[in-house]
N, CA, C and O atoms as a Tripos MOL2 file, in Angstrom:
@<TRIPOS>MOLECULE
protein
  176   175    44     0     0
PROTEIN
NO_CHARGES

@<TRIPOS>ATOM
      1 N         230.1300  224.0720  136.9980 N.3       1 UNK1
      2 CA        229.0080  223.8690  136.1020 C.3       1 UNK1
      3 C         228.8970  225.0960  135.1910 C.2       1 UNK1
      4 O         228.9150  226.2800  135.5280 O.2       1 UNK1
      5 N         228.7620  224.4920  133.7900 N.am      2 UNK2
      6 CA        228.6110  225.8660  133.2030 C.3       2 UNK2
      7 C         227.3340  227.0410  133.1550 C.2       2 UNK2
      8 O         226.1510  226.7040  133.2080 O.2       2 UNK2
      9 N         227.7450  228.3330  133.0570 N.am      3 UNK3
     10 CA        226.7380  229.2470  133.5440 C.3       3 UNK3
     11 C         225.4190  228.9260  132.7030 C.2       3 UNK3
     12 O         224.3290  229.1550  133.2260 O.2       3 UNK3
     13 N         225.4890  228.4280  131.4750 N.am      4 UNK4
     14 CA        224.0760  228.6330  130.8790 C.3       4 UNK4
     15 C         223.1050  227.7740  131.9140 C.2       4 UNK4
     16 O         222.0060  228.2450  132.2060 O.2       4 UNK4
     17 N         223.5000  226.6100  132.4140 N.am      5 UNK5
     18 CA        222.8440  225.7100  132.8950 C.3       5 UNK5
     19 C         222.1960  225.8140  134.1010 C.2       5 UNK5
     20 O         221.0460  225.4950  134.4020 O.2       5 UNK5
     21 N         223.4180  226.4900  135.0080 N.am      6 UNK6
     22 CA        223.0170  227.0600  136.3990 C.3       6 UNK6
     23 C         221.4460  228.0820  136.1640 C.2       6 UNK6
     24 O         220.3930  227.8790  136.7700 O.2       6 UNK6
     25 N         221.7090  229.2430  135.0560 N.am      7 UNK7
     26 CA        220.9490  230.0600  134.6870 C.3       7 UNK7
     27 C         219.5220  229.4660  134.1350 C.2       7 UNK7
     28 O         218.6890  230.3710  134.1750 O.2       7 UNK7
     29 N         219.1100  228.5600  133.7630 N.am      8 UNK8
     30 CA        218.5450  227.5380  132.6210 C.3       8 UNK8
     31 C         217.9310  226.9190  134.3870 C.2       8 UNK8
     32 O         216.8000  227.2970  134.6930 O.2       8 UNK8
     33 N         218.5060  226.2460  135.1660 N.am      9 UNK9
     34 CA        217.9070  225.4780  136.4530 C.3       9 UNK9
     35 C         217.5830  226.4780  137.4110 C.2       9 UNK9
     36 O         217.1860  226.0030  138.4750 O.2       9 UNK9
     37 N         217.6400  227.9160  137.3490 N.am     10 UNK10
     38 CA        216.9100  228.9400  138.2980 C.3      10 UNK10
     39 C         215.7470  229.2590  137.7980 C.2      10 UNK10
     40 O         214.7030  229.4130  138.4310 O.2      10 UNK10
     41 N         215.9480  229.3850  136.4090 N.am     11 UNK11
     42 CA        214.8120  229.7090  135.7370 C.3      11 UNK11
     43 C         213.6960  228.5110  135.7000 C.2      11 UNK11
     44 O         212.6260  228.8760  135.2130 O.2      11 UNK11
     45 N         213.7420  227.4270  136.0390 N.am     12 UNK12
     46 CA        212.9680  225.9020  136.5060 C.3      12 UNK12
     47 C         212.6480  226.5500  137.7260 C.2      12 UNK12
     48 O         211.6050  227.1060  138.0710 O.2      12 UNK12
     49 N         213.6940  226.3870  138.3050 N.am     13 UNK13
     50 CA        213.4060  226.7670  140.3660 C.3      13 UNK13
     51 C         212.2360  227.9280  140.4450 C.2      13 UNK13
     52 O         211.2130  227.9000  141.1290 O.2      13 UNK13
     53 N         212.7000  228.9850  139.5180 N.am     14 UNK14
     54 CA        211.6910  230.0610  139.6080 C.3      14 UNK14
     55 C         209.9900  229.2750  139.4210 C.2      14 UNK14
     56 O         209.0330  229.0380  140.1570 O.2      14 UNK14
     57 N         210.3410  229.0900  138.0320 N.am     15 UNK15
     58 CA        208.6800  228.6540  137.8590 C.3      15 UNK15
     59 C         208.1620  227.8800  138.8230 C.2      15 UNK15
     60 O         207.3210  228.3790  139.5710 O.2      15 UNK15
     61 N         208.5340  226.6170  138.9790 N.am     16 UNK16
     62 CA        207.8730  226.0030  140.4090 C.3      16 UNK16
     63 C         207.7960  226.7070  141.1790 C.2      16 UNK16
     64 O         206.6990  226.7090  141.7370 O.2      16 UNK16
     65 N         208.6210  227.5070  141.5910 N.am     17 UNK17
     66 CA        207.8590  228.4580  142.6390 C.3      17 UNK17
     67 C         206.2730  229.0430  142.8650 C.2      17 UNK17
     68 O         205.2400  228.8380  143.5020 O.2      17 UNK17
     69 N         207.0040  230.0910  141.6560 N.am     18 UNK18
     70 CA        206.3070  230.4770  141.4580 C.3      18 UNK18
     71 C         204.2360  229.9180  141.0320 C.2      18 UNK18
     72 O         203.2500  230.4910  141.4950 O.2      18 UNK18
     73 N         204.2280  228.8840  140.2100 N.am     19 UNK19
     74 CA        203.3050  227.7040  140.1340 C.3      19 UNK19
     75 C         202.6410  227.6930  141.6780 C.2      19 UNK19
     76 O         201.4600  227.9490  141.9100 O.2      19 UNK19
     77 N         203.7270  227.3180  142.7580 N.am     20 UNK20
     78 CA        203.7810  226.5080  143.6690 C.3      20 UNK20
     79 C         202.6860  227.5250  144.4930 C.2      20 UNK20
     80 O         201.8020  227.1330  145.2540 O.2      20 UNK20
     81 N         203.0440  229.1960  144.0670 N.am     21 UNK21
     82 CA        202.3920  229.8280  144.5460 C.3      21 UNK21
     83 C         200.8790  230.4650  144.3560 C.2      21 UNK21
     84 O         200.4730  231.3700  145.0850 O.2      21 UNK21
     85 N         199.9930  229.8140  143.1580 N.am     22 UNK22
     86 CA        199.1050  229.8220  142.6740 C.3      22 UNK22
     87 C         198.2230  228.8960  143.9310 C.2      22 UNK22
     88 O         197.0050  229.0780  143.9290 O.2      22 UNK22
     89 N         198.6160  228.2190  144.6670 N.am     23 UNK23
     90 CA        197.9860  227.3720  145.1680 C.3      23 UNK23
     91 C         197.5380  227.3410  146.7350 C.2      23 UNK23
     92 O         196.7250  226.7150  147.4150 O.2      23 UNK23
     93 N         198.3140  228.1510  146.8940 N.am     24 UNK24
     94 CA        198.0090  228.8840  148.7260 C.3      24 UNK24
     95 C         196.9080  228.7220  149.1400 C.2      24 UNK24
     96 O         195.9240  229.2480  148.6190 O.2      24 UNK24
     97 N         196.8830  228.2810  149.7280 N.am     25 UNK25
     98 CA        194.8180  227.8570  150.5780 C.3      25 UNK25
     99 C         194.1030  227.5880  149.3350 C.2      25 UNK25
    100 O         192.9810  228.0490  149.1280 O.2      25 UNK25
    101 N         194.7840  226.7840  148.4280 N.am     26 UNK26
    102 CA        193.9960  226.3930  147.6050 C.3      26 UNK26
    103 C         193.3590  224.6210  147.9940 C.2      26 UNK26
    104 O         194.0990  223.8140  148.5550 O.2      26 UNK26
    105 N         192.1040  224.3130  147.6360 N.am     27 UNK27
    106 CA        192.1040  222.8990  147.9350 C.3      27 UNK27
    107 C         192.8410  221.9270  147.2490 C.2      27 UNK27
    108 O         192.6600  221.9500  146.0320 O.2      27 UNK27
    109 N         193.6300  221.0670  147.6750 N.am     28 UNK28
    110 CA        193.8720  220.0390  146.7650 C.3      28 UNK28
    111 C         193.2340  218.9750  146.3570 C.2      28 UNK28
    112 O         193.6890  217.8450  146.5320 O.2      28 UNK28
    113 N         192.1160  219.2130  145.7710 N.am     29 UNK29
    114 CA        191.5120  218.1170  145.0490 C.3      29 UNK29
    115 C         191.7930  218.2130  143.3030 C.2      29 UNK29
    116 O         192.4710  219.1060  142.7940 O.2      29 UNK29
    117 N         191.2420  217.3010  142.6670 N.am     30 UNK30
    118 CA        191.6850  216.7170  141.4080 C.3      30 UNK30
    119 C         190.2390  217.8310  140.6050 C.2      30 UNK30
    120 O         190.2820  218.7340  139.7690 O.2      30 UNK30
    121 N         189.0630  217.1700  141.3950 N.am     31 UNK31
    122 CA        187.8860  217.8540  140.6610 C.3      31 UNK31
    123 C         187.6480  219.2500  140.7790 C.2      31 UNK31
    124 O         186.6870  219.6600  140.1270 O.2      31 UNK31
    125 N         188.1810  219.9520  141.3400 N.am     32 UNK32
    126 CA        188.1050  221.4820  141.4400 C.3      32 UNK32
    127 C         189.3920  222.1990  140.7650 C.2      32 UNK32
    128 O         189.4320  223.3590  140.3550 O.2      32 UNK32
    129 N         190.5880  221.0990  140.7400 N.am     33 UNK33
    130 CA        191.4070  221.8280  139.9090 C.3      33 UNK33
    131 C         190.9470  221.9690  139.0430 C.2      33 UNK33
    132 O         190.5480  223.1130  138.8230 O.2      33 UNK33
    133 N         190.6380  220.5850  137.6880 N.am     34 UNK34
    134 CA        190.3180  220.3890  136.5580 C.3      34 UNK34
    135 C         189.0260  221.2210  136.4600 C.2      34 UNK34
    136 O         188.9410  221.6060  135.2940 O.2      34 UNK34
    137 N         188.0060  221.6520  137.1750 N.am     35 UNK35
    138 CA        187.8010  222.5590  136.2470 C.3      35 UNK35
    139 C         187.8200  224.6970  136.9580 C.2      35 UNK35
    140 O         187.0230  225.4740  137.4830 O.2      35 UNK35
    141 N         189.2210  224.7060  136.4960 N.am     36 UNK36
    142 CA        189.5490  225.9010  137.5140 C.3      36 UNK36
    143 C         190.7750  226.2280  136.4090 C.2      36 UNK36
    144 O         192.0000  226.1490  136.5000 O.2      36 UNK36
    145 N         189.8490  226.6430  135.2950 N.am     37 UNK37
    146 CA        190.7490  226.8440  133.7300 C.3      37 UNK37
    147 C         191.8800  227.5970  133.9560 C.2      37 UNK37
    148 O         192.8960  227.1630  133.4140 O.2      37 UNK37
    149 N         192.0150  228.8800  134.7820 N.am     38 UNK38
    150 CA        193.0900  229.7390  135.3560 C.3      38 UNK38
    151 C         194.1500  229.2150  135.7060 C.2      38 UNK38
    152 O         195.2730  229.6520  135.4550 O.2      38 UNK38
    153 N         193.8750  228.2010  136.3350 N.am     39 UNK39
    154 CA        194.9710  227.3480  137.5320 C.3      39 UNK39
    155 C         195.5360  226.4670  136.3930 C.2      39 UNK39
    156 O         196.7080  226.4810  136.0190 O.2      39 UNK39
    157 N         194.4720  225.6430  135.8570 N.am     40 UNK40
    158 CA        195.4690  224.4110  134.9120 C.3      40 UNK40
    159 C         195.9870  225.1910  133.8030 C.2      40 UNK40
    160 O         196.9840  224.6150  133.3680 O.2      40 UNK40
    161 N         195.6540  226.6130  132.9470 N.am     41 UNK41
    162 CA        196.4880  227.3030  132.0740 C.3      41 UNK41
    163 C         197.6410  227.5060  132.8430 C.2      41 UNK41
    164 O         198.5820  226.8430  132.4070 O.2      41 UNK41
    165 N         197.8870  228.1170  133.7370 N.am     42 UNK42
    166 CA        198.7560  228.7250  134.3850 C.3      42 UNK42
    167 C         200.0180  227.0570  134.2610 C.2      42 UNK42
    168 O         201.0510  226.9560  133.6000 O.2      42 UNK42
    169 N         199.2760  225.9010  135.2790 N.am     43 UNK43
    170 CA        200.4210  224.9490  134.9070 C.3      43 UNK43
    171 C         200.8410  224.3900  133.8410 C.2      43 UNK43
    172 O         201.9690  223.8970  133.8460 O.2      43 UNK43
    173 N         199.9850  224.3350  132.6170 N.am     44 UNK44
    174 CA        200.4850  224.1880  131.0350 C.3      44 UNK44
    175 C         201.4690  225.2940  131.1850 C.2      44 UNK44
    176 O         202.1700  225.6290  130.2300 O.2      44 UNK44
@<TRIPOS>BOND
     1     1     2 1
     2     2     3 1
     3     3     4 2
     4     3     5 am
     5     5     6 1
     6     6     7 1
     7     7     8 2
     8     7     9 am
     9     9    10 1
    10    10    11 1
    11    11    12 2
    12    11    13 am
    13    13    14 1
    14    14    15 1
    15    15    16 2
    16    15    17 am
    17    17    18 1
    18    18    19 1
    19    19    20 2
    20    19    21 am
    21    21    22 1
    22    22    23 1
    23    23    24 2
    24    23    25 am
    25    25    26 1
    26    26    27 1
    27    27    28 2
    28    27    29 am
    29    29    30 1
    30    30    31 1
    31    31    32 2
    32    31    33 am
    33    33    34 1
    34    34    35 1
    35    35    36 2
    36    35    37 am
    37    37    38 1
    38    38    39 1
    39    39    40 2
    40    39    41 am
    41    41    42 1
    42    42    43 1
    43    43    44 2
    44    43    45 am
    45    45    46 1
    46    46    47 1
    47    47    48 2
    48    47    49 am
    49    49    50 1
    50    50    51 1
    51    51    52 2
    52    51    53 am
    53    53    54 1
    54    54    55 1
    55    55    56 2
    56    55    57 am
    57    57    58 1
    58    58    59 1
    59    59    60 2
    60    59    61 am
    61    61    62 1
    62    62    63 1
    63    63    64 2
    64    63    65 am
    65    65    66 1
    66    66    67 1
    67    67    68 2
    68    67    69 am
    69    69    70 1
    70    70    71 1
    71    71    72 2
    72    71    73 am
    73    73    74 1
    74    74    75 1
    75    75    76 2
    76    75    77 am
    77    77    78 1
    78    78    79 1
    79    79    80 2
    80    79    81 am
    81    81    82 1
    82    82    83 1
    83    83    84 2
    84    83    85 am
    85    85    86 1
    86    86    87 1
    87    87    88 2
    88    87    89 am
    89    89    90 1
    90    90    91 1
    91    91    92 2
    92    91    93 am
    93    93    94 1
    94    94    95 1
    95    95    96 2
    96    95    97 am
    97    97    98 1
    98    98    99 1
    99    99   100 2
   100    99   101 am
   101   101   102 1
   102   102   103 1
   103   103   104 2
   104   103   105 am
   105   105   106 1
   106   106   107 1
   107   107   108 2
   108   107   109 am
   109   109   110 1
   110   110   111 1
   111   111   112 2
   112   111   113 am
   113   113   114 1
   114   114   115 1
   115   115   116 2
   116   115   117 am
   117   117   118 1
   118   118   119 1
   119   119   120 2
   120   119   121 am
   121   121   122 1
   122   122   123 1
   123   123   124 2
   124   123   125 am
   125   125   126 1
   126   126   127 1
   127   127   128 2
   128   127   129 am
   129   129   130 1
   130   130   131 1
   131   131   132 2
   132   131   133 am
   133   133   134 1
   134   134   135 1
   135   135   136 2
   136   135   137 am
   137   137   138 1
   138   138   139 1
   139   139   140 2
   140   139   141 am
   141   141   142 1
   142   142   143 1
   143   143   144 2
   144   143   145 am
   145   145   146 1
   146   146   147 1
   147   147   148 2
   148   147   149 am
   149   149   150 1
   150   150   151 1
   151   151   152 2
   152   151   153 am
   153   153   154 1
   154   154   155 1
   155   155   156 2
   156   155   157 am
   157   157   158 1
   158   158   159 1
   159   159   160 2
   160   159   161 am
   161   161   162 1
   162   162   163 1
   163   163   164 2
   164   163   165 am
   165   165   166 1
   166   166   167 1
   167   167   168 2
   168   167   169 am
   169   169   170 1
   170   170   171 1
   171   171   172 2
   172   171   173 am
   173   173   174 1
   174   174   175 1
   175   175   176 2
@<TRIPOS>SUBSTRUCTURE
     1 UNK1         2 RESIDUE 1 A UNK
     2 UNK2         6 RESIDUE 1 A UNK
     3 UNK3        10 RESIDUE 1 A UNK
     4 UNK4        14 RESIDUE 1 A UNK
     5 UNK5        18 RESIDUE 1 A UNK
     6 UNK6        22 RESIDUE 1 A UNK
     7 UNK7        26 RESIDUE 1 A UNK
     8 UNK8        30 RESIDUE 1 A UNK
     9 UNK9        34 RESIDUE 1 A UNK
    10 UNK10       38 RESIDUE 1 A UNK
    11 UNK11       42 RESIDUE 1 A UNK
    12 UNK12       46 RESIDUE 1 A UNK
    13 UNK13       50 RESIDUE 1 A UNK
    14 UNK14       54 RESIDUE 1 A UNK
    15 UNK15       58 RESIDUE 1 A UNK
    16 UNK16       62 RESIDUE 1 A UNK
    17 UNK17       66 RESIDUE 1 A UNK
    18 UNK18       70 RESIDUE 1 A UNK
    19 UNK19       74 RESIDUE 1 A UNK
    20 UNK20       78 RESIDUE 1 A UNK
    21 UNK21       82 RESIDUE 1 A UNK
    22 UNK22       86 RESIDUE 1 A UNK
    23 UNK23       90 RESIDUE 1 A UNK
    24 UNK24       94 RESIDUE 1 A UNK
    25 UNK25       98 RESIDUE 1 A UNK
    26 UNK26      102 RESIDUE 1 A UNK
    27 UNK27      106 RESIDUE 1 A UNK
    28 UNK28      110 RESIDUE 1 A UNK
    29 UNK29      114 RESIDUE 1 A UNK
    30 UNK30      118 RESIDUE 1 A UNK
    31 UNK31      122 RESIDUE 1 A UNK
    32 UNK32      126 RESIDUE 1 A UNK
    33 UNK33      130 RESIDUE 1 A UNK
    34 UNK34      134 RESIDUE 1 A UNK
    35 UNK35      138 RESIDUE 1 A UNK
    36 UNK36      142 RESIDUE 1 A UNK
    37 UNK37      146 RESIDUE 1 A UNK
    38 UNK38      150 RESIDUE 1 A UNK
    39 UNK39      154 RESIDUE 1 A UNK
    40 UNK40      158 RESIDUE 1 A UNK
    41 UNK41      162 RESIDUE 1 A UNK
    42 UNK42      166 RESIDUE 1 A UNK
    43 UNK43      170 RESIDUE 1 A UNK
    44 UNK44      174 RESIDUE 1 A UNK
């Protein structure tokens, strides 16, 4: 596979991670995300 791509799909892997990690003992509900401006900037 060529390198840009590999490089290009870590840099994906990273962000979800990273995202993934905004959320740690966070609740998962819909109505506390939406209004939890930090959190939904962060996933835009």
């Amino acid at each position: 596979m060529d390198e840009y791509i590999l490089t290009y799909l870590q840099d994906v892997l990273d962000a979800i991670n990273e995202m993934d990690s905004y959320f740690v003992d966070y609740p998962m509900r819909y109505e506390i995300f939406e209004k939890d401006f930090l959190r939904r900037s962060a996933v835009e």
